[in-house]
FIKE-261097 format. One line per 5 residues: their letters; for each residue x, y, z of N, C-alpha, C. Coordinates in steps of 0.05 Angstrom, whole numbers, plus 5000, padded with zeros to 4 digits. Example, Ala and Ser with C-alpha at 12.3 -4.5 7.8 and 13.67 -1.06 7.14 Angstrom:
BEGIN
as> 5264/4886/5156/5246/4910/5156/5264/4934/5156 ~ 5257/4955/5142/5273/4979/5143/5258/5001/5157
***
This chain:
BEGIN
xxxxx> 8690/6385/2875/8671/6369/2890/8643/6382/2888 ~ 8639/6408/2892/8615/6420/2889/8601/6421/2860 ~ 8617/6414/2842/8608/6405/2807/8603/6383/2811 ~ 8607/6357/2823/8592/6338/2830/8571/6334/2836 ~ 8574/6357/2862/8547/6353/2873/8521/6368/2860
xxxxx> 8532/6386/2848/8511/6398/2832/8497/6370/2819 ~ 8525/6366/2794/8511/6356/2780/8486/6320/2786 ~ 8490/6305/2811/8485/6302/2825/8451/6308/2837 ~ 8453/6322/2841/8429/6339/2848/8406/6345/2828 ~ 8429/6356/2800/8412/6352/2776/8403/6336/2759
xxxxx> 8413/6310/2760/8410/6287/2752/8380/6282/2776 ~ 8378/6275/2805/8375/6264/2809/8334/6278/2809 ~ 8342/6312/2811/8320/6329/2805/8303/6318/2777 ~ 8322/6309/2753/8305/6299/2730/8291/6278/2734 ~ 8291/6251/2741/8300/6224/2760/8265/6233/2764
xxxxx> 8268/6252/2791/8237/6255/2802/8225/6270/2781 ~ 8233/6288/2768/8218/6301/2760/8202/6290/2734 ~ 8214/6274/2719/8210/6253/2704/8193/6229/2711 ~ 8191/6219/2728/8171/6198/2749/8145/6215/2755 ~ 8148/6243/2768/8127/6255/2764/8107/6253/2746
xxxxx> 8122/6276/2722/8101/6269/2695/8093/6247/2689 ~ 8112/6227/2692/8093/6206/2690/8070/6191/2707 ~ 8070/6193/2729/8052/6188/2742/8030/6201/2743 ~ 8028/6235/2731/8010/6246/2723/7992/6241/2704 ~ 8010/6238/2678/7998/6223/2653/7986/6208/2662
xxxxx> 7990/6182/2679/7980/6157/2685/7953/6160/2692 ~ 7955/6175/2713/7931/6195/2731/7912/6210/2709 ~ 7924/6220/2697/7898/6235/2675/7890/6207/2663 ~ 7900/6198/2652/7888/6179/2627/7874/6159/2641 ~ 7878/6149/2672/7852/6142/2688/7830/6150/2697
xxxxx> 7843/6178/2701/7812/6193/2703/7795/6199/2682 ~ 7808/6203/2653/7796/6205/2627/7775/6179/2630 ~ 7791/6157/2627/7772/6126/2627/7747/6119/2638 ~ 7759/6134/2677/7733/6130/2692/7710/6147/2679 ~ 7715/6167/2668/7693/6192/2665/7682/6180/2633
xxxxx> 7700/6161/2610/7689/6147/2595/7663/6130/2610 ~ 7676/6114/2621/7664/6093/2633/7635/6097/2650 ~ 7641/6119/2665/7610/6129/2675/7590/6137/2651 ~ 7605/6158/2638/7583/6175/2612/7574/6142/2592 ~ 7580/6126/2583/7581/6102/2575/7556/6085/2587
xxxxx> 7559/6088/2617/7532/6072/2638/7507/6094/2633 ~ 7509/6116/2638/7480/6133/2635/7477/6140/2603 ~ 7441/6141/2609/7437/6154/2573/7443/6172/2572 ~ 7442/6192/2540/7458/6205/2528/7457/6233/2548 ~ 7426/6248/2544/7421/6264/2564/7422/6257/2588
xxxxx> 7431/6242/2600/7431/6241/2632/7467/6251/2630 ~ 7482/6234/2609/7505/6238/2615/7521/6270/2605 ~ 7500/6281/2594/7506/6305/2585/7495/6320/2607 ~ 7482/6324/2619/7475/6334/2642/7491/6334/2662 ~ 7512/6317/2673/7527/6299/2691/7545/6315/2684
xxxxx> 7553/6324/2658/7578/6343/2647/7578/6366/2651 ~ 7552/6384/2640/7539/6409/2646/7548/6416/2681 ~ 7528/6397/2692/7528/6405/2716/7547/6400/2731 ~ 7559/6377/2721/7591/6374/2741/7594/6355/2764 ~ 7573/6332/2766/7565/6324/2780/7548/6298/2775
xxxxx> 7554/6269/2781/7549/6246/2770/7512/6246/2782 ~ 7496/6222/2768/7478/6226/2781/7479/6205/2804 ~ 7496/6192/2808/7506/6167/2832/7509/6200/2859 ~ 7533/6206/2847/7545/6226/2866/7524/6246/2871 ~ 7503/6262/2858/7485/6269/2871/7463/6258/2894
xxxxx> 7457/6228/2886/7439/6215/2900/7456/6206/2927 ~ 7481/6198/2930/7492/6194/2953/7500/6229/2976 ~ 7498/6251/2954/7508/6276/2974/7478/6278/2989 ~ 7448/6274/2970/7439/6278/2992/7421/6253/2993 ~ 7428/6235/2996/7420/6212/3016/7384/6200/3007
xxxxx> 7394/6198/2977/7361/6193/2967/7369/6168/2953 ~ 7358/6136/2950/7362/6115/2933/7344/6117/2908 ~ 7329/6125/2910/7313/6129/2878/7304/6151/2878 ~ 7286/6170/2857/7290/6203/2841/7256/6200/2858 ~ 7246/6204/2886/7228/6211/2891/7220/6239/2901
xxxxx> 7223/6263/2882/7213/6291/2889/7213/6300/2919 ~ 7199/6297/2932/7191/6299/2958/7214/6291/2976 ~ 7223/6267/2974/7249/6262/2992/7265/6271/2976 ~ 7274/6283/2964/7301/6297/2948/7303/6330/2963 ~ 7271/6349/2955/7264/6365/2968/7279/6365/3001
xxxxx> 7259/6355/3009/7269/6349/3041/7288/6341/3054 ~ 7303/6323/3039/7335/6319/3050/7353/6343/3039 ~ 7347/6357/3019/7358/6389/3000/7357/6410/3029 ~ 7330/6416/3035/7328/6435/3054/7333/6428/3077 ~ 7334/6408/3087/7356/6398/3108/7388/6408/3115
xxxxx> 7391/6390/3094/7434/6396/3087/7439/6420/3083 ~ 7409/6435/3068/7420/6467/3051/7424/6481/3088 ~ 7404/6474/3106/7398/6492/3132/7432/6492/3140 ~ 7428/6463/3147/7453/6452/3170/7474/6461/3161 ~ 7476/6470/3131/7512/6481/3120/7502/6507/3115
xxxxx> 7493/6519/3117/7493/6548/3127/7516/6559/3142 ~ 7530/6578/3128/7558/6580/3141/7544/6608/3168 ~ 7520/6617/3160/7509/6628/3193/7503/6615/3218 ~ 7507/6587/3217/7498/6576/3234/7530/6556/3246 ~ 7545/6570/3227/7576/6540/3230/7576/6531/3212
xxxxx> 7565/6532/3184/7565/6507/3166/7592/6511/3148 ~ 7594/6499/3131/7610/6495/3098/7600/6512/3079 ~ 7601/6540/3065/7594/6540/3044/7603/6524/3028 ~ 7624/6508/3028/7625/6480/2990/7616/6462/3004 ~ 7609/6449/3019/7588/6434/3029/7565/6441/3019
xxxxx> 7547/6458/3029/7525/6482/3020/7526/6471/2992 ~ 7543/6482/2975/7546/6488/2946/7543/6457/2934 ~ 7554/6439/2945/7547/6419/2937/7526/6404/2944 ~ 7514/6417/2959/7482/6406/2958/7466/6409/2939 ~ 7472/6437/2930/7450/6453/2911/7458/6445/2890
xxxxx> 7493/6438/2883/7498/6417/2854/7480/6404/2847 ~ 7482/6382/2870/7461/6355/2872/7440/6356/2873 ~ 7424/6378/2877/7399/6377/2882/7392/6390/2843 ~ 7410/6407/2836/7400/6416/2813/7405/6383/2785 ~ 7428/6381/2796/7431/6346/2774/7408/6331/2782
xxxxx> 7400/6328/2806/7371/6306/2804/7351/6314/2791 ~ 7342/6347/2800/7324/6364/2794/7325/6359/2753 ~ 7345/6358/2745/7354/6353/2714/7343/6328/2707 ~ 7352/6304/2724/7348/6276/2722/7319/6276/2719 ~ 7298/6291/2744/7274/6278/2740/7259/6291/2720
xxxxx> 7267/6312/2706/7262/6341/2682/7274/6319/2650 ~ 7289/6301/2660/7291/6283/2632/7277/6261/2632 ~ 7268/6247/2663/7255/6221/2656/7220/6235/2648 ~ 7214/6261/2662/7194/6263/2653/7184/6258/2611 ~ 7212/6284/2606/7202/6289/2582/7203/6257/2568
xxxxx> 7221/6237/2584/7221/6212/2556/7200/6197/2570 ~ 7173/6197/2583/7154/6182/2597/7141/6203/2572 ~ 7136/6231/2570/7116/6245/2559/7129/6228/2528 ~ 7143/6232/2512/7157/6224/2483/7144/6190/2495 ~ 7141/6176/2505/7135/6145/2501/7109/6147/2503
xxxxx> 7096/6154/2511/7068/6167/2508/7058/6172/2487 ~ 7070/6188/2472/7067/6206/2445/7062/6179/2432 ~ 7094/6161/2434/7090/6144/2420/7069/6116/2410 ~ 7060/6118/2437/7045/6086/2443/7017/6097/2423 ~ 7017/6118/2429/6983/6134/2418/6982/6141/2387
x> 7009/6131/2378/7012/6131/2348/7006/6108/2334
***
């Protein structure tokens, strides 16, 4: 009876363990897609930037609470979040850390729309 149950047991260990992997696979090759699918919506350097830094430029603009790339409110909502997650005061350092993500991906964002405003420039004057 205990060779039963073993086997039993081991059958039923493959069973899950087998459903696992696959639900992992499933799971990667959706997350593969989504991360197609975003790099796909932004231009080339925005989406290479997004990779670099590790950090979408959606998901930067929602951590710190800015709807369009205006310097000044990016700054100021940055030194805000950076204060308040100060782990000397009670905060999150990966909270913290993900401010300064976000703040360096925008900081990137507005460092590429400049250079392609300066390059369309170049161009009009040709």
């Amino acid at each position: 009876q205990a060779k039963y149950l073993a086997q039993i047991i081991l059958v039923g260990a493959q069973v899950v363990g087998r459903a696992f992997m696959r639900a992992l696979r499933q799971e990667f090759a959706a997350s593969r897609a989504a991360a197609d699918a975003r790099g796909r919506s932004e231009r080339p350097q925005s989406a290479a930037a997004s990779r670099i830094i590790g950090i979408s430029l959606q998901e930067a603009q929602q951590i710190l609470n800015v709807s369009n790339l205006n310097p000044e409110e990016i700054q100021k909502n940055y030194d805000h979040l950076f204060k308040v997650n100060d782990k000397s005061v009670g905060g999150s350092f990966y909270l913290q850390s993900k401010v300064v993500r976000a703040k360096e991906r925008l900081d990137e964002e507005l460092r590429i729309q400049a250079k392609d405003e300066k390059e369309k420039g170049w161009k009009a004057e040709t």
